[in-house]
C-alpha positions in Angstrom: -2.6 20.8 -47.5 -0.4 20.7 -44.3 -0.8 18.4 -41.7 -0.9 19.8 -37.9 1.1 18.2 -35.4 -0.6 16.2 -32.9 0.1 18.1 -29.1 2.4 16.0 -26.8 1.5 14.8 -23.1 3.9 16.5 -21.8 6.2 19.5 -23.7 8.7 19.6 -20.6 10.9 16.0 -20.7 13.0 17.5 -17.6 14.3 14.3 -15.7 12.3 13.9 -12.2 15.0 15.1 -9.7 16.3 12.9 -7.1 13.8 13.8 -4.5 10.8 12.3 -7.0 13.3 9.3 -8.0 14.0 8.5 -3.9 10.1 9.0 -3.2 9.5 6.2 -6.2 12.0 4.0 -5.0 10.9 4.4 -1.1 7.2 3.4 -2.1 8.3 0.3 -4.0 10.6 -0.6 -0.7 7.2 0.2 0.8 5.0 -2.3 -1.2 7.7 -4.5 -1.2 7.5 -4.4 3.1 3.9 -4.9 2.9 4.4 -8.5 0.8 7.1 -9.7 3.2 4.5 -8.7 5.6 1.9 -10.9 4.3 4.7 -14.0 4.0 5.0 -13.5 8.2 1.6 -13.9 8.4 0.8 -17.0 6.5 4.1 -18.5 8.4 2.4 -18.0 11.4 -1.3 -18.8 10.4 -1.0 -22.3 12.1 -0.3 -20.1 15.5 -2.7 -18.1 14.9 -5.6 -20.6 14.1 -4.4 -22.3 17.5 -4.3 -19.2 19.5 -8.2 -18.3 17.9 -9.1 -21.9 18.9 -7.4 -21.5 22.2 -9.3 -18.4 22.6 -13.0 -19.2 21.8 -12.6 -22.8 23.9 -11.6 -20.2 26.8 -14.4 -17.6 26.4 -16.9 -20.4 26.1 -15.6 -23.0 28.6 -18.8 -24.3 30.4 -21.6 -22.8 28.2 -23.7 -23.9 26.6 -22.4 -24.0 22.5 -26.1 -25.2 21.9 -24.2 -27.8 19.2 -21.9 -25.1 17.6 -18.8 -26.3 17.0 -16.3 -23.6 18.2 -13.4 -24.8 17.3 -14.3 -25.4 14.0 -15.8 -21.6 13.6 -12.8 -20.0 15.3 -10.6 -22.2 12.5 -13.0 -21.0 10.1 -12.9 -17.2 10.6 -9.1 -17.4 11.0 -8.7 -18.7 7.9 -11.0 -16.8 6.2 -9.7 -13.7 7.5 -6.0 -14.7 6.8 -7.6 -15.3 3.2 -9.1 -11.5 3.1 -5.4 -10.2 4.2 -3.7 -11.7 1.1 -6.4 -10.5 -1.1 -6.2 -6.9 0.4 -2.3 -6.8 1.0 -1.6 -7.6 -2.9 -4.1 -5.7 -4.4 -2.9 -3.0 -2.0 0.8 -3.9 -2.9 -0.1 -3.6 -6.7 -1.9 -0.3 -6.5 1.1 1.1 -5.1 3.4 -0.1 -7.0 1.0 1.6 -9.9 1.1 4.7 -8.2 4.3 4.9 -8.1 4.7 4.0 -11.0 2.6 7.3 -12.2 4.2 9.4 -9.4 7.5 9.0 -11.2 6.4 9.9 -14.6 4.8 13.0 -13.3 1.7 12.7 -12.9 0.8 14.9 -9.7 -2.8 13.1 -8.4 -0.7 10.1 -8.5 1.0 11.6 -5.8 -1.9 12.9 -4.0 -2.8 9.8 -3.9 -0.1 7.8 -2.2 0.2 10.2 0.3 -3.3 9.5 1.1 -1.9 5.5 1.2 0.6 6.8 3.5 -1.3 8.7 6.0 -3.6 5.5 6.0 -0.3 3.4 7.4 -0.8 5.2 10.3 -3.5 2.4 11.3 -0.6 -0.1 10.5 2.3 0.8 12.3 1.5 -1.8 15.3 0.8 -4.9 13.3 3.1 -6.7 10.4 4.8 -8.3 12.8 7.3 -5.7 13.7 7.1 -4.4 10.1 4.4 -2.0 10.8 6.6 0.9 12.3 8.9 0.6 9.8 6.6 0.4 7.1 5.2 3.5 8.1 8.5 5.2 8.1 9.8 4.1 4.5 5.8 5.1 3.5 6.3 8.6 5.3 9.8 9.3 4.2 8.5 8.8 0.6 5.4 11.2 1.0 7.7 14.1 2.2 10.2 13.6 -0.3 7.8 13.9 -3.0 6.4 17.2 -1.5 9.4 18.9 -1.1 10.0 22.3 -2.8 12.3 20.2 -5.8 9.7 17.7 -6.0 7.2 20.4 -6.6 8.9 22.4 -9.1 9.1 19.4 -11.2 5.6 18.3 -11.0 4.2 21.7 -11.8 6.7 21.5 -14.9 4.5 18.5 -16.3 1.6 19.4 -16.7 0.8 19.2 -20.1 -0.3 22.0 -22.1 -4.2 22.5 -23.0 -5.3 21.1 -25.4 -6.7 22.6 -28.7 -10.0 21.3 -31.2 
């Protein structure tokens, strides 16, 4: 009785060329921007709970609250947003680095989708405290260089082969 050989993921174990391996490293950088990001932001979440304070006591000055305590609401939804933003940015920063992760060992939706993450950066090239624009450029650099022609040759070479019952 012979045994058959179990079919491999992958029968082509060409190395990624360096347009795949600079696309990888550009969406860690990427993530990596994103986290230091996030460090700005709780830095400066005592300015920013004193500039949402600052602005509801303007907005409101001589109404009539009816016994809402503004300043306590504005600190409130500052902090509570500042807590949604780490949440977001490290889940976010964790996906990509899982992406990237895939991207390099050749799986092709993987890179489908971070170049869905990268045309979503758009939306975040003002904020991150002067980290957006650059963000976005280290995130768009990546996406092209894993679309180029090299970068495509190399993902169509890993697909794996069909599989038979």
């Amino acid at each position: 009785m012979s045994a058959s050989a179990a079919p491999t993921a992958s029968a082509n174990t060409a190395p990624a060329p360096s347009t795949v391996v600079w696309s990888y490293r550009l969406y860690l950088i990427g993530a990596i921007l994103g986290l230091i990001g996030l460090v700005l932001s709780l830095v400066l979440l005592p300015a920013t709970i004193d500039a949402a304070v600052q602005s509801a006591n303007n907005s409101l000055q001589g109404r009539n609250t009816q016994g809402v305590d503004v300043e306590a609401l504005a600190r409130g939804t500052a902090i509570g947003a500042t807590v949604l933003s780490v949440v977001l940015s490290v889940v976010w920063a964790v996906l990509i680095f899982v992406f990237a992760r895939k991207l390099r060992q050749g799986r092709n939706w993987a890179r489908i989708v971070l170049l869905v993450v990268a045309v979503l950066q758009v939306f975040g090239i003002i904020g991150g405290y002067g980290l957006g624009a650059l963000h976005f450029l280290v995130m768009a650099a990546a996406a092209v260089l894993s679309f180029l022609p090299a970068s495509n040759a190399w993902f169509r070479s890993q697909k794996a082969p069909a599989q038979t019952l």
